[in-house]
C-alpha positions as a printed NumPy array, in Angstrom:
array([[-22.491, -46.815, -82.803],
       [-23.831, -44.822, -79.744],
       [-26.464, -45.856, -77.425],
       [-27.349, -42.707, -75.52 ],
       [-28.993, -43.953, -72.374],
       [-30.313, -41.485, -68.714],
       [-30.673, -44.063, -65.751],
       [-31.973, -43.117, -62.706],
       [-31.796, -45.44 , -59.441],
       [-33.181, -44.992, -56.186],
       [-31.793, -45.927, -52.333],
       [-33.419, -45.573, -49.558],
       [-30.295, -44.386, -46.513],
       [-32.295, -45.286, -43.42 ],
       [-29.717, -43.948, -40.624],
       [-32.379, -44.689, -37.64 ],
       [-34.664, -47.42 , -37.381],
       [-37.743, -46.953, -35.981],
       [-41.167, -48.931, -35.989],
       [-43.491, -45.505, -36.786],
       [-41.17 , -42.998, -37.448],
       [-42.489, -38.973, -35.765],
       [-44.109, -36.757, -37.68 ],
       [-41.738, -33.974, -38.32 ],
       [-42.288, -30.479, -37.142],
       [-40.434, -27.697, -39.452],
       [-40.856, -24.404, -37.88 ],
       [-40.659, -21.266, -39.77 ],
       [-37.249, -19.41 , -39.4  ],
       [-37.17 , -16.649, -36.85 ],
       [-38.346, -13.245, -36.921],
       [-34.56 , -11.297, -36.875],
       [-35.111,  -7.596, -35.763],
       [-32.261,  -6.08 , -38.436],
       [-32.262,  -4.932, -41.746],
       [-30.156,  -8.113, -43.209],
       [-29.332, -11.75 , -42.211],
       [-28.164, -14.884, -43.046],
       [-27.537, -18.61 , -41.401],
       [-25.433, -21.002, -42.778],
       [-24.043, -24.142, -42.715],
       [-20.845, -24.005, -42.839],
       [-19.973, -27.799, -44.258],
       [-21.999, -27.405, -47.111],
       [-22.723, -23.82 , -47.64 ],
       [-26.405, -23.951, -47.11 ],
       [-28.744, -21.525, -46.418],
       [-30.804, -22.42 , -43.329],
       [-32.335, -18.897, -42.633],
       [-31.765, -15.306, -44.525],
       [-33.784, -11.987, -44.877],
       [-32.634,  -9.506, -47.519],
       [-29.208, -11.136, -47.774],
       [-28.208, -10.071, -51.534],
       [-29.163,  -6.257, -49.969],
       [-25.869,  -4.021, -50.165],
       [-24.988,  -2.241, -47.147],
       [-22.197,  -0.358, -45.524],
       [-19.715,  -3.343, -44.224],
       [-18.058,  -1.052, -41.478],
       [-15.387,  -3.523, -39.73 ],
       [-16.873,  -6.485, -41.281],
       [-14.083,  -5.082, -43.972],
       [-11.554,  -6.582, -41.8  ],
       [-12.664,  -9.712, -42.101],
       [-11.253,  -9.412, -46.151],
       [ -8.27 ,  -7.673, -44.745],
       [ -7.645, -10.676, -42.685],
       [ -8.128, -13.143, -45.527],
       [ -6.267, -11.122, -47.717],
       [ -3.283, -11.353, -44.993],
       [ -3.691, -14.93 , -44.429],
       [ -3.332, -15.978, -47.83 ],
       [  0.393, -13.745, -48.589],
       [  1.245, -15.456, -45.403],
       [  0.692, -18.929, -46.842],
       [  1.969, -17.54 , -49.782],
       [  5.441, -16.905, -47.774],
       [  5.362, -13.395, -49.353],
       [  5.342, -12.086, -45.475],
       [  5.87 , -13.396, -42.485],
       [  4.713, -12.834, -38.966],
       [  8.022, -12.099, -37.634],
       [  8.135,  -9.1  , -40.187],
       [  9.513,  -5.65 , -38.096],
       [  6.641,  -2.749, -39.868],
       [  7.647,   0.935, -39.229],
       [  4.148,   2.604, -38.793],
       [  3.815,   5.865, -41.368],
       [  1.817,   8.751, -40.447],
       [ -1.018,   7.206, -42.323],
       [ -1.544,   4.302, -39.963],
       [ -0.87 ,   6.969, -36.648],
       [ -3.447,   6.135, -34.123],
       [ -3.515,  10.316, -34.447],
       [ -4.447,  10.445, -38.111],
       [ -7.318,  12.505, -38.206],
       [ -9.246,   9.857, -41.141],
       [ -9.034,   7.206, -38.145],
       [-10.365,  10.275, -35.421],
       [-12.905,   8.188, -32.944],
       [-12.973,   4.887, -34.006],
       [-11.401,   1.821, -32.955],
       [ -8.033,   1.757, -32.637],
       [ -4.72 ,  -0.29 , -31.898],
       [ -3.139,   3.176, -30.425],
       [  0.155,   3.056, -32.826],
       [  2.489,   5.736, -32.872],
       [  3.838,   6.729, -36.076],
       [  7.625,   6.229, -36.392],
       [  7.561,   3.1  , -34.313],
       [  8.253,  -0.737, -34.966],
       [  5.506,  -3.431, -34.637],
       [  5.518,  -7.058, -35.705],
       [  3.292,  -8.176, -38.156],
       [  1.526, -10.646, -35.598],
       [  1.075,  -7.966, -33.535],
       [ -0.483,  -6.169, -36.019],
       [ -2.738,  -9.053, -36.743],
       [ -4.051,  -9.678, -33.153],
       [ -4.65 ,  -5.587, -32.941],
       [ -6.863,  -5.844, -35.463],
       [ -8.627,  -8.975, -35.204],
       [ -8.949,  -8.525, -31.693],
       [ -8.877,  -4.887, -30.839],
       [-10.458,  -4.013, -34.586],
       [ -7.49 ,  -1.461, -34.744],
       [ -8.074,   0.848, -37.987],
       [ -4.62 ,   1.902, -37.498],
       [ -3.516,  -1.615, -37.799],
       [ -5.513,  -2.254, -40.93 ],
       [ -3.321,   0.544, -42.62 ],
       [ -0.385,  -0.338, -41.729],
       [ -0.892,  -4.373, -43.007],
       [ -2.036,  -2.769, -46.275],
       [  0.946,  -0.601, -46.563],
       [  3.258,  -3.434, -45.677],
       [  1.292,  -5.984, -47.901],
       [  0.802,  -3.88 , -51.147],
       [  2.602,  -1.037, -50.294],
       [ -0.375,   1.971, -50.288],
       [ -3.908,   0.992, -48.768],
       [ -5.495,   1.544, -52.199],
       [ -3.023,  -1.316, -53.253],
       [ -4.409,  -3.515, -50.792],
       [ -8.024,  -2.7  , -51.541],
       [ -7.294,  -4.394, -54.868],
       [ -5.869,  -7.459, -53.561],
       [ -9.248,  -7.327, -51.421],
       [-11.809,  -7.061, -54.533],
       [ -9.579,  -9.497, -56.27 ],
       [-10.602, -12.124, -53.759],
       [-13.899, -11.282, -53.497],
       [-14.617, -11.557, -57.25 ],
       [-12.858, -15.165, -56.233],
       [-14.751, -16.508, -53.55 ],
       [-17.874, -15.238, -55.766],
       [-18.919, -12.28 , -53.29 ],
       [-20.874, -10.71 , -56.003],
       [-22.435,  -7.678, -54.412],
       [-19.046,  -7.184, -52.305],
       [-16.971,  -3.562, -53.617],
       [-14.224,  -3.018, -51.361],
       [-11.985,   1.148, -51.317],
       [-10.054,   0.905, -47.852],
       [ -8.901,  -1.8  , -45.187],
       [-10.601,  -1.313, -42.225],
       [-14.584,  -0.494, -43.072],
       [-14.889,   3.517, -42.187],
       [-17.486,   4.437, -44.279],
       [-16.64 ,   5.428, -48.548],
       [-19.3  ,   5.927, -50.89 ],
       [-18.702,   3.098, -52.907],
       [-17.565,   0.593, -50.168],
       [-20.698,  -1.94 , -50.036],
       [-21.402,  -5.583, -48.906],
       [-24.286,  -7.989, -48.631],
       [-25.358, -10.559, -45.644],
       [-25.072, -13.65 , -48.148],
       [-21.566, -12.666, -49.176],
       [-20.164, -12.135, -45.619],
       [-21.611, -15.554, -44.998],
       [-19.12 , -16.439, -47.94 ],
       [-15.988, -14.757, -46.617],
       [-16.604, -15.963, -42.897],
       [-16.683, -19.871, -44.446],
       [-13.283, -19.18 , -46.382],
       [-11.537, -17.648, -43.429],
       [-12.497, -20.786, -41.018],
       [-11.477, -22.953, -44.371],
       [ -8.597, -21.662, -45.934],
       [ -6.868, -20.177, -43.267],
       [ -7.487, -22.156, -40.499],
       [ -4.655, -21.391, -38.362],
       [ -5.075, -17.988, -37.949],
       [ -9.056, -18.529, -37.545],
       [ -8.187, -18.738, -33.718],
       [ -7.474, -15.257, -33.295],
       [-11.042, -14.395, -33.672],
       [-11.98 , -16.165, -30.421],
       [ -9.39 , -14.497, -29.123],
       [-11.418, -12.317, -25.718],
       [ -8.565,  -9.767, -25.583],
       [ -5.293,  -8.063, -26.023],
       [ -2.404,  -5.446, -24.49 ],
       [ -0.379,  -3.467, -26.53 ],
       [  1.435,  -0.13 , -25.64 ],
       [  0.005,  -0.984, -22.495],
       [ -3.315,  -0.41 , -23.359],
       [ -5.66 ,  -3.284, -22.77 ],
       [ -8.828,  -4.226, -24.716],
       [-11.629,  -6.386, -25.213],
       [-12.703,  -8.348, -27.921],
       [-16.149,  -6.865, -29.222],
       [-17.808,  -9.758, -29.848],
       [-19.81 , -10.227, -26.658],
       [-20.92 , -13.689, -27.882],
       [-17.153, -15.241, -26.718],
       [-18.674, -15.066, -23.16 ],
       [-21.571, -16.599, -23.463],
       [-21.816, -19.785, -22.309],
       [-24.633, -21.405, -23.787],
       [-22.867, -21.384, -27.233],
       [-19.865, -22.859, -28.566],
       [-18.939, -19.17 , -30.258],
       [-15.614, -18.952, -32.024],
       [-15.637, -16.103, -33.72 ],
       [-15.913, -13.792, -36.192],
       [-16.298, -10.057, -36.282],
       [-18.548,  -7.037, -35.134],
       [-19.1  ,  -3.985, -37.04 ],
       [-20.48 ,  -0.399, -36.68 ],
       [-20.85 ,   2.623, -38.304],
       [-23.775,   5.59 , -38.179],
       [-24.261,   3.837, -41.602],
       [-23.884,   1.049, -40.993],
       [-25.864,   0.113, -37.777],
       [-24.636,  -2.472, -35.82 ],
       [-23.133,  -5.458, -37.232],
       [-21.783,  -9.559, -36.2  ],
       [-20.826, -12.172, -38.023],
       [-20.392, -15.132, -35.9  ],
       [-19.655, -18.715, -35.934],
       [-19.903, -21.567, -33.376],
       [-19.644, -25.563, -33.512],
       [-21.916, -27.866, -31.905],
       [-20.849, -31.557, -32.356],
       [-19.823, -32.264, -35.698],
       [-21.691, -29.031, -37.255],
       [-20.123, -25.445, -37.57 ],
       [-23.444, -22.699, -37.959],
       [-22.533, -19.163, -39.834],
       [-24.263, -16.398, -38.815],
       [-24.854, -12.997, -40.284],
       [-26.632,  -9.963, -38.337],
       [-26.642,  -6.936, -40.039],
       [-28.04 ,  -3.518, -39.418],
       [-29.397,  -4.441, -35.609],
       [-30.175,  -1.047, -33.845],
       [-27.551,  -1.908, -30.684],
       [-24.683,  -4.144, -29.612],
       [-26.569,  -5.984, -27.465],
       [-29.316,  -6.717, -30.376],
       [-26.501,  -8.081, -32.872],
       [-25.762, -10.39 , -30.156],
       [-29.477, -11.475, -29.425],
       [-30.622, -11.9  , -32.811],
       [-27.326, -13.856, -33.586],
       [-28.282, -16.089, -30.736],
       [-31.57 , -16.42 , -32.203],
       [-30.459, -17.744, -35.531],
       [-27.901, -19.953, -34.097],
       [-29.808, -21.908, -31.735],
       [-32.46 , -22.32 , -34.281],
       [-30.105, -23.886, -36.918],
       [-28.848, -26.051, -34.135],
       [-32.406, -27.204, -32.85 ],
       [-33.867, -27.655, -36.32 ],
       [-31.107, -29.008, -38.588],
       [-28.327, -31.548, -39.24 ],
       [-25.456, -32.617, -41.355],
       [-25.229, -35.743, -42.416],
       [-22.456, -37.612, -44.897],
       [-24.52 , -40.943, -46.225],
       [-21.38 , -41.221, -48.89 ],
       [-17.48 , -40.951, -48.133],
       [-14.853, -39.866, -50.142],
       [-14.368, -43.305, -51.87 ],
       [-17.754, -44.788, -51.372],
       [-19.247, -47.395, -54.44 ],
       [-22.745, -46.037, -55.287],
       [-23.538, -48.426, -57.628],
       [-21.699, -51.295, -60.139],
       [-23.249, -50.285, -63.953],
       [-22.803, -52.212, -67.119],
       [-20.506, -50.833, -69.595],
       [-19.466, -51.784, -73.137],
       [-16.659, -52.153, -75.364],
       [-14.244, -52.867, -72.148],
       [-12.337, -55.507, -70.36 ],
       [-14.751, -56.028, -67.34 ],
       [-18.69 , -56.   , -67.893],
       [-18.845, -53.375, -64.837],
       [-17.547, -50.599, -63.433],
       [-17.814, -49.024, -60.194],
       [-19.421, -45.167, -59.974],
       [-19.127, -43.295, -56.663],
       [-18.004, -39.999, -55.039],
       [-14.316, -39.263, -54.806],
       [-15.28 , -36.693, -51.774],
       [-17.569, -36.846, -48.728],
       [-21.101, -36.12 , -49.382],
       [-22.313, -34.068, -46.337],
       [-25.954, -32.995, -46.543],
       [-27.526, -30.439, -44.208],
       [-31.743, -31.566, -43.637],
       [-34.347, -30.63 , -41.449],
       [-33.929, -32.604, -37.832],
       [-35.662, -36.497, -38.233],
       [-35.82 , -36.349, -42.018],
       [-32.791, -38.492, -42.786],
       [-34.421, -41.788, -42.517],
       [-36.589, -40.531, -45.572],
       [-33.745, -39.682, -47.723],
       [-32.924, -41.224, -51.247],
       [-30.018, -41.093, -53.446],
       [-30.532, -41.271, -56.944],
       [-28.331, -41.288, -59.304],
       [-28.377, -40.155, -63.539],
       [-25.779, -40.227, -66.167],
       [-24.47 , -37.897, -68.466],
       [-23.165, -40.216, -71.075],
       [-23.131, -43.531, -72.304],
       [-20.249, -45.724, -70.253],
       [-18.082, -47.002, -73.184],
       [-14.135, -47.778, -72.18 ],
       [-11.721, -46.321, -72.226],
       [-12.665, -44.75 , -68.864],
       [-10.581, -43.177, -66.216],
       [-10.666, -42.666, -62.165],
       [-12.162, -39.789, -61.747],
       [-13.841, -39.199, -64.763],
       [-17.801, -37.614, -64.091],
       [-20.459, -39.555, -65.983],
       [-22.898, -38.256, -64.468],
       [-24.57 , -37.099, -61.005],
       [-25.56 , -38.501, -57.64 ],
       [-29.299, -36.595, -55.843],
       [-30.324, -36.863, -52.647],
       [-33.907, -36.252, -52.437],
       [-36.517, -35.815, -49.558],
       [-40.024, -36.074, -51.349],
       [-39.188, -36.145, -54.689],
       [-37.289, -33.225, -53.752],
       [-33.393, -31.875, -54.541],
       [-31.965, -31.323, -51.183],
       [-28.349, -31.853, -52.986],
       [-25.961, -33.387, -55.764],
       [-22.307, -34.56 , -56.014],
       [-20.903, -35.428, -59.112],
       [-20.844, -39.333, -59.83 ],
       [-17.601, -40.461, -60.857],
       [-15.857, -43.662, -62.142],
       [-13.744, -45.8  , -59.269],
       [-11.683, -47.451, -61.265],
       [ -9.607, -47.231, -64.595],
       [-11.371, -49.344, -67.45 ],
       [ -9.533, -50.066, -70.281],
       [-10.659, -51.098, -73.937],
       [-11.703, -55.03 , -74.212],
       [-10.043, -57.545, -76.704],
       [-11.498, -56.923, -80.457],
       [-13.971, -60.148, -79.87 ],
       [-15.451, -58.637, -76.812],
       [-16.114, -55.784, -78.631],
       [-17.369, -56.959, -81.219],
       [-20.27 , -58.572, -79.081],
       [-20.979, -55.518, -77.537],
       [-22.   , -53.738, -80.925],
       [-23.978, -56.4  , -81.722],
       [-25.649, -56.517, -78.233],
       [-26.267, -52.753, -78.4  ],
       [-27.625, -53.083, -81.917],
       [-29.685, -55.591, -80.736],
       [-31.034, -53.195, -78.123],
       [-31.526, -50.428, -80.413],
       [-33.548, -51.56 , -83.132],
       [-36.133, -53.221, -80.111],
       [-36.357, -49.917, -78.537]])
């Protein structure tokens, strides 16, 4: 017999005490003087801020920001290797007239570079010539590598994301959106996290030709900027995607569009500081945690124990987090056998009777069947509870 049964329970997480608790002031987001943008949380993937992010527009060198990832995961894939010796082809020649006034590395065709070298030049330096010749290395032609690149795009759900070359000169077809380079600068800082530090990199010499880092936002002192990447194109406009961490929260940014360097920088700024002034992340629940104890039937324990088998971070507005619930609701009835791990069901946190997240609600413990007698008492006690309603 089943007894299908949704139960909903209610917690208050107070994480501040106070006697009269401040009204709380939620600004609007910040007028952001380019075309597209987006802020994000970078814990929990949140969107604090956007205008027009699903838009599609020309990515310019925010492409190398897939070309990167793309690198980063053959690399942990120990299909290449850092130390790898690359003789440049004519394609990736610093001369090649495709690459003709933009940013370059400066390699010479017929010469030998290592792969981290090749990774720092364009990273740091935004070397087109360098993007080539990782491509040509990685997937042998740059066309090859283009399809590793939409292959992990489609992956990391960057729906509005078509990639044709490496390093972001401008192809008819080659289009991106805010929102999705919001996605790709969370999976580099997540998946690849040590090579993330050579986008805070400021500068570097090769061939004896030094440059800068484009992202002005590494010198400014009032943020904790880390990264990413700039971009610009006629097409394009002028481009950054940048992250910083304050505390124990990481911010995403997204600028694209802005009419000048120096705007992609401001607005950036703009969107940081307000995420960081007007919002927080907070984990009520760690990996582990008991939510609740709920009766079960037909096992050898009354009880089991439903929780979270992962942290439960939760980005809110500034002062709200001492009106946070968690509520929880299951899926099915909880009938033994059950296993660790096993979803039954979800856990909300709620500001006003509002969804501000959900994790899935799991069983603690393994549960196996009860003796026949115990059983037995608990189709009688659910029969009982069926025919009363």
């Amino acid at each position: 017999m089943t007894f299908i049964k949704r139960t909903l329970l209610s917690a208050s997480l107070v994480f501040s005490a106070a006697v009269t608790a401040a009204p709380v002031v939620i600004p609007n987001a910040p007028t952001v003087a380019a075309s597209s943008f987006v802020l994000m949380d970078y814990q929990t993937g949140q969107i604090l801020a956007e205008g027009s992010p699903h838009e599609q527009r020309a990515p310019a060198s925010l492409t190398k920001m897939m070309t990167s990832y793309v690198l980063g995961q053959e690399l942990k894939a120990g299909r290449v290797s850092l130390e790898d010796t690359i003789t440049v082809s004519e394609n990736a020649w610093a001369q090649n007239p495709k690459l003709a006034g933009s940013s370059l590395m400066w390699l010479k065709a017929g010469s030998q570079v290592k792969l981290s070298e090749l990774y720092q030049g364009m990273v740091v330096q935004s070397g087109n010539d360098a993007c080539v010749a990782i491509a040509e290395h990685v997937a042998g032609s740059e066309d090859g590598y283009a399809d590793l690149m939409n292959t992990w795009a489609r992956e990391l759900g960057m729906s509005a994301t078509i990639y044709e070359n490496a390093h972001g000169l401008d192809a008819p077809s080659q289009l991106t959106s805010a929102y999705d380079m919001a996605i790709l600068g969370r999976a580099l800082i997540r998946d690849i996290p040590e090579h993330y530090p050579l986008y805070s990199q400021k500068e570097f010499t090769y061939n004896k030709i030094r440059q800068h880092n484009r992202n002005g936002l590494l010198w400014d002192r009032s943020l904790a900027v880390d990264g990413i990447k700039t971009g610009h194109t006629n097409n394009a406009g002028y481009s950054l995607v940048a992250s910083a961490k304050r505390d124990d929260m990481r911010l995403i940014s997204v600028v694209m569009g802005a009419k000048s360097a120096k705007s992609r920088e401001a607005e950036s700024k703009k969107l940081l500081n307000y995420g960081f002034r007007f919002f927080e992340t907070v984990t009520p629940y760690k990996a582990g945690d008991t939510f609740v104890s709920q009766q079960m039937w037909y096992g050898d324990k009354p009880e089991v124990k439903l929780g979270v088998l992962e942290d439960t971070p939760v980005t809110i507005y500034r002062g709200q987090a001492a009106n946070m619930k968690a509520e929880f609701e299951l899926s099915q009835d909880l009938e033994a056998p059950l296993a660790r791990g096993q979803e039954v069901g979800k856990l909300y946190f709620r500001i006003d009777g509002k969804d501000v997240a959900s994790y899935p609600l799991t069983v603690l413990e393994d549960v196996q069947e009860g003796s026949w007698f115990s059983k037995l008492m608990d189709y009688f006690k659910l029969l009982f509870k069926s025919l009363i309603g």
